[in-house]
C-alpha positions in Angstrom: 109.7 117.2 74.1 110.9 114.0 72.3 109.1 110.9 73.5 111.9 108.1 74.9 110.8 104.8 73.5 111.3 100.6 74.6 110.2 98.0 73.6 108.3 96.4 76.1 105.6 93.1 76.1 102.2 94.1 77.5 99.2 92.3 77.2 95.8 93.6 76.0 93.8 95.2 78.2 90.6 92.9 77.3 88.1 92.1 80.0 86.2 89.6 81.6 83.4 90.3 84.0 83.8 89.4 87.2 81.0 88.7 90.1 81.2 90.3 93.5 79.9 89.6 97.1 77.9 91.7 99.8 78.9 91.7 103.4 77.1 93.6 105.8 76.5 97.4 106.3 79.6 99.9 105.6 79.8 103.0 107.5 78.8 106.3 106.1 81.2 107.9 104.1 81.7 111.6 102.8 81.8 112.4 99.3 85.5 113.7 97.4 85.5 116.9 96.8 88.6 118.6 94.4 90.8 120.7 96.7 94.3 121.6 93.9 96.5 120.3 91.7 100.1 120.6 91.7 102.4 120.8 88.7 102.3 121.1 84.6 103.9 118.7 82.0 107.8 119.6 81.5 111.2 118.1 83.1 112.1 120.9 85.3 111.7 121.8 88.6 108.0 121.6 89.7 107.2 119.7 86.2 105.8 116.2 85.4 105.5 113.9 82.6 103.6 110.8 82.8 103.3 110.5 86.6 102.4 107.1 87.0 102.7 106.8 91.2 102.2 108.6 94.4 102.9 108.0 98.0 103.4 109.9 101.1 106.2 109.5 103.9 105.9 110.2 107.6 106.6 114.0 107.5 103.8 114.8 105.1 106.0 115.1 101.7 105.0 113.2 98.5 106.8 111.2 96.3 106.0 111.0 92.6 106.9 107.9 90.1 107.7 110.7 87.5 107.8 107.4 84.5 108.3 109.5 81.5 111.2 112.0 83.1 113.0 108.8 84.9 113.0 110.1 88.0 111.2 110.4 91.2 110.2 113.5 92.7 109.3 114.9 95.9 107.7 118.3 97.5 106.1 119.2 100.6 102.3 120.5 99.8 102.7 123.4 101.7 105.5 124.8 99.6 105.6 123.0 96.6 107.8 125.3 94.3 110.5 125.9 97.4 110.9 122.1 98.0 110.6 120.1 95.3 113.3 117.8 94.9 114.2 115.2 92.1 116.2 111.7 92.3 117.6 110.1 89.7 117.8 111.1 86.0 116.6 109.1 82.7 118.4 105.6 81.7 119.7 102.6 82.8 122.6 102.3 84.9 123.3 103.3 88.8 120.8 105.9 90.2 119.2 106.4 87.1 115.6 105.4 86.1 114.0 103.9 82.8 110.3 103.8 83.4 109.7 104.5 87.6 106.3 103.3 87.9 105.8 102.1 91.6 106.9 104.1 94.7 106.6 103.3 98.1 108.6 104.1 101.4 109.4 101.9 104.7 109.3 103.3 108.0 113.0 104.5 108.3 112.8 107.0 105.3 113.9 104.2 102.3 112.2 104.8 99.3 111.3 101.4 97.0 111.1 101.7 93.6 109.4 99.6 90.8 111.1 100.2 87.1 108.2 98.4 84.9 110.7 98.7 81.8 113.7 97.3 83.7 112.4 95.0 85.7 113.9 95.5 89.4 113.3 97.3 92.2 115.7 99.8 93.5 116.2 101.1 96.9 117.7 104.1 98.1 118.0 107.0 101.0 116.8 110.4 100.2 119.7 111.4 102.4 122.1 109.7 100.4 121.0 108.7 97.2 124.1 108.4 95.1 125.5 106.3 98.1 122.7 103.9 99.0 121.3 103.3 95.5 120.8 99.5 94.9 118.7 97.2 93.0 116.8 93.8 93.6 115.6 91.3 90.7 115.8 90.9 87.1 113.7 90.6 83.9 112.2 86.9 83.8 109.3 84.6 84.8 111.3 82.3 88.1 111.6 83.6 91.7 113.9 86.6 92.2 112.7 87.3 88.5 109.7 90.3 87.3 108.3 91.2 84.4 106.8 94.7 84.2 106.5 95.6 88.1 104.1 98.4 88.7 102.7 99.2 91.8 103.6 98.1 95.4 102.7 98.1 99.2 104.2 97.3 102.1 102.6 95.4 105.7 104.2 95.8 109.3 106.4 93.3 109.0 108.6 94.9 106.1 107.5 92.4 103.3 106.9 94.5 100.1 104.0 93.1 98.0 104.3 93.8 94.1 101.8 93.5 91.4 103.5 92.1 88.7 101.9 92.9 85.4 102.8 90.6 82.8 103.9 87.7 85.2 100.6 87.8 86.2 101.3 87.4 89.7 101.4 89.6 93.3 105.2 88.8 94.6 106.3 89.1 98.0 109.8 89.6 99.7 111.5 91.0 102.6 114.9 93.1 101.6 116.6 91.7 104.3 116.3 88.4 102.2 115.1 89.3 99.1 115.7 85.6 97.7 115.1 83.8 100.7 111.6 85.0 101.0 110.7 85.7 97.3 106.9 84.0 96.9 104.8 84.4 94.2 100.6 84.3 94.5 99.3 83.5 91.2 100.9 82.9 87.8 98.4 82.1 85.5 96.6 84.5 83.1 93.3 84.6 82.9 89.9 85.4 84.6 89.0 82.9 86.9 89.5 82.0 90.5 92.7 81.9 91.6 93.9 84.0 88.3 95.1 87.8 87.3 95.1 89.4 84.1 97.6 92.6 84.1 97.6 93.5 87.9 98.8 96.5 88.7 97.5 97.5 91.7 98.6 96.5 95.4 97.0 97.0 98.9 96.4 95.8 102.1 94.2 95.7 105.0 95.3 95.1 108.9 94.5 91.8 109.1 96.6 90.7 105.8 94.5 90.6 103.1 95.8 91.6 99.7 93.4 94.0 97.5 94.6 93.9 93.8 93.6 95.7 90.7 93.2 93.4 88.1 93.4 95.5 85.5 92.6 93.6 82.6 90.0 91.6 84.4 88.6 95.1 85.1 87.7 93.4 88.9 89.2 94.0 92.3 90.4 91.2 93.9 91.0 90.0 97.9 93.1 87.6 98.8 94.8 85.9 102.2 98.4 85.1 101.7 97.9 82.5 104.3 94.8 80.8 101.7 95.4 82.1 98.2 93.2 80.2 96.4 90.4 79.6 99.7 89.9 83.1 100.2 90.5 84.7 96.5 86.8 87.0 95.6 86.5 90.0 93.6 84.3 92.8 93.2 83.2 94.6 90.2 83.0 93.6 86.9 83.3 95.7 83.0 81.4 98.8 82.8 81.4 102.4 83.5 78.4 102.3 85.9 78.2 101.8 89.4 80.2 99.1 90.5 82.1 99.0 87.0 85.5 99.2 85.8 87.4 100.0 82.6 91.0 99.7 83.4 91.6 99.8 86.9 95.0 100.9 88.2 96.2 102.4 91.5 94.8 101.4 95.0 95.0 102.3 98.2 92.6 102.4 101.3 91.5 104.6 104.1 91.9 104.3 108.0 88.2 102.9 107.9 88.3 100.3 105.5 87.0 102.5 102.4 89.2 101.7 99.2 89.8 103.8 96.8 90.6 103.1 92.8 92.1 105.0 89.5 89.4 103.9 87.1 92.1 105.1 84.3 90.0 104.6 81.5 86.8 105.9 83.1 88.9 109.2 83.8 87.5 108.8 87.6 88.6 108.1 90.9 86.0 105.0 92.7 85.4 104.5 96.3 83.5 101.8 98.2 83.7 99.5 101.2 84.0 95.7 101.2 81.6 94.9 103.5 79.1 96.7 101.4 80.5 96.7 97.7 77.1 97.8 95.8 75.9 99.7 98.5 78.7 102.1 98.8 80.0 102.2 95.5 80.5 105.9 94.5 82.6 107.9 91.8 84.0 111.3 91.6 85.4 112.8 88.9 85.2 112.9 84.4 87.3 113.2 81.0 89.2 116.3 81.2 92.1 118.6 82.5 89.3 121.3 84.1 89.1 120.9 88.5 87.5 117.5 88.8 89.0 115.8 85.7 91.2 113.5 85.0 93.1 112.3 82.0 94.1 108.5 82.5 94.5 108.8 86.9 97.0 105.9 87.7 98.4 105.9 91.0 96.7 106.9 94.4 97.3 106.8 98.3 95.7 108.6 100.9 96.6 110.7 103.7 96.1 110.4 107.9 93.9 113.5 107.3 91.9 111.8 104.8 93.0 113.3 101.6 93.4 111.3 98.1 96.4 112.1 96.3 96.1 110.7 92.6 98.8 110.8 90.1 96.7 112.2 87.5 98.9 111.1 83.9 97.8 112.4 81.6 97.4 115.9 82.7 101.2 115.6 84.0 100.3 116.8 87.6 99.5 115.5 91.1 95.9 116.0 92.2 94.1 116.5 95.9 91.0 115.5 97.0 89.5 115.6 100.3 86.1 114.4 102.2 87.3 111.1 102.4 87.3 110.1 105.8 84.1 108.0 106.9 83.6 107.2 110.5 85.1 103.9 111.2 83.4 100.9 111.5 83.0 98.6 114.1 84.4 96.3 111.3 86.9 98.3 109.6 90.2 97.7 108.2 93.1 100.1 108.4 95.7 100.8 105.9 98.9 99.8 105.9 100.5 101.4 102.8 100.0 100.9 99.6 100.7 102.9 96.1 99.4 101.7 93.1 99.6 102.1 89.3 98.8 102.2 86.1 98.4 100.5 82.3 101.1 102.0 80.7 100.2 104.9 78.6 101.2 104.2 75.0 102.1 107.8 74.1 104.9 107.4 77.0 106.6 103.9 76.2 
């Protein structure tokens, strides 16, 4: 299959570490275990190619950022052959797709889309995708303006939050009034307080705070909207031991206030809660295509069972895990959405 190529401005993935706070006690949580995997690399029906995001809608269906085939794709896990649908088709012009690598969906059904190579969102209604198909932004450093989107959550309000990779910033914007509301936390690279290098990763907890993978700074990092810079911490630092990082991308979190992270380059999915970061730091998975390996895991959500799904890239397919669920806290955080991403995988630009 003949790789499609653009030319696109990515930083280097360098790191800085990063220092970390404890809280008090996280609840108990269960270890992931590898349930299946769906799909093989290709570009037809029940194929990936550099699936670089994942997210779930009401009814239980999944929807894949399928980056390399431009196109998003979506199947119901308990018939994945009979249902699997595809949107879009490779390129640049109405319903078409250069680089998908965000995906998330509101609560009537509309699926968001981040395009890191175009840089816009679109929008559009499974129901009528030809007919609803639009898109927000353009390529550029103002307001309105991205630079490589990647991945993207939304809160209960309908403000999408997107980590925006080489602006170095986490936007926000309601569609209703996508220039009226357009704000932008962060803009400066680098490793310090108040600063992201590459983010690509986007979640939230109930009470607003903003968890970002800041991929190059190989750190998580929390944030209030409402006190950006007052309330800015980050956990982790460079590594591949506990409480490490080496390119994290995707993010998402559980009902009880566990997060969960693609270590890409670590070929391993990361768990732990913020109220306890070294305490419940734990890891599952290694380099490989075998049950419980990766090959460069980008994007990741999780279910209202419990289950992770992780866009698993480089093996082209879309993994399950399960055991995930902890008890809740008295303390916990619940998720509100979120889909995360990846450090784009040379052999697919």
């Amino acid at each position: 299959m003949p790789m499609k190529t653009k030319t696109t401005t990515h930083r280097l993935l360098t790191a800085s570490a990063a220092a970390l706070c404890a809280f008090t006690a996280a609840p108990a949580r269960a270890g992931l275990s590898w349930v299946q995997s769906f799909g093989t690399q290709g570009s037809g029906s029940g194929e990936f190619y550099g699936p670089t995001n994942v997210t779930l809608d009401s009814a239980g269906n999944i929807y894949v950022a399928d980056a390399s085939n431009g196109r998003i794709d979506r199947f119901n896990p308990s018939d994945f052959a009979g249902t699997f649908t595809s949107f879009g088709t490779f390129g640049t012009g109405s319903g078409q797709f250069y680089f998908p690598s965000g995906v998330i969906i509101d609560s009537a059904g509309k699926v968001y889309v981040a395009d890191a190579a175009e840089n816009r969102i679109y929008c559009f209604d499974p129901s009528d995708f030809a007919g609803t198909f639009t898109t927000l932004g353009s390529g550029g450093t103002g307001s309105g303006q991205f630079e490589y989107p990647w991945g993207m959550t939304m809160d209960s309000a309908g403000n999408i939050y997107v980590a925006e990779a080489n602006n170095n910033r986490i936007d926000r914007f309601n569609p209703s009034d996508f220039a009226g509301s357009f704000t932008s936390f962060g803009t400066t690279y680098g490793f310090g307080s108040a600063e992201f290098a590459n983010p690509q990763g986007v979640a939230l907890d109930n009470v607003g705070n903003v968890y970002v993978t800041d991929t190059a700074g190989n750190r998580i990092v929390r944030f209030n909207p409402s006190d950006f810079a007052g309330t800015f911490t980050t956990f982790g630092s460079t590594g591949s031991g506990s409480g490490h990082f080496n390119n994290p991308t995707g993010i998402t979190m559980d009902s009880a206030g566990n997060i969960y992270v693609a270590d890409t380059l670590n070929y391993r999915i990361d768990s732990f809660n913020p109220s306890d970061f070294a305490g419940s730091f734990a890891t599952f998975g290694s380099n490989g295509s075998d049950d419980g390996q990766f090959s460069y895991p980008n994007g990741i959500t999780v279910d209202s069972a419990g289950n992770v799904w992780v866009a698993d890239n480089g093996n082209d397919r879309i993994v399950e895990l399960t055991g995930a669920a902890p008890e809740p806290a008295s303390a916990a955080l619940l998720l509100l959405g979120g889909s995360a991403l990846l450090a784009l995988r040379r052999r697919r630009v």
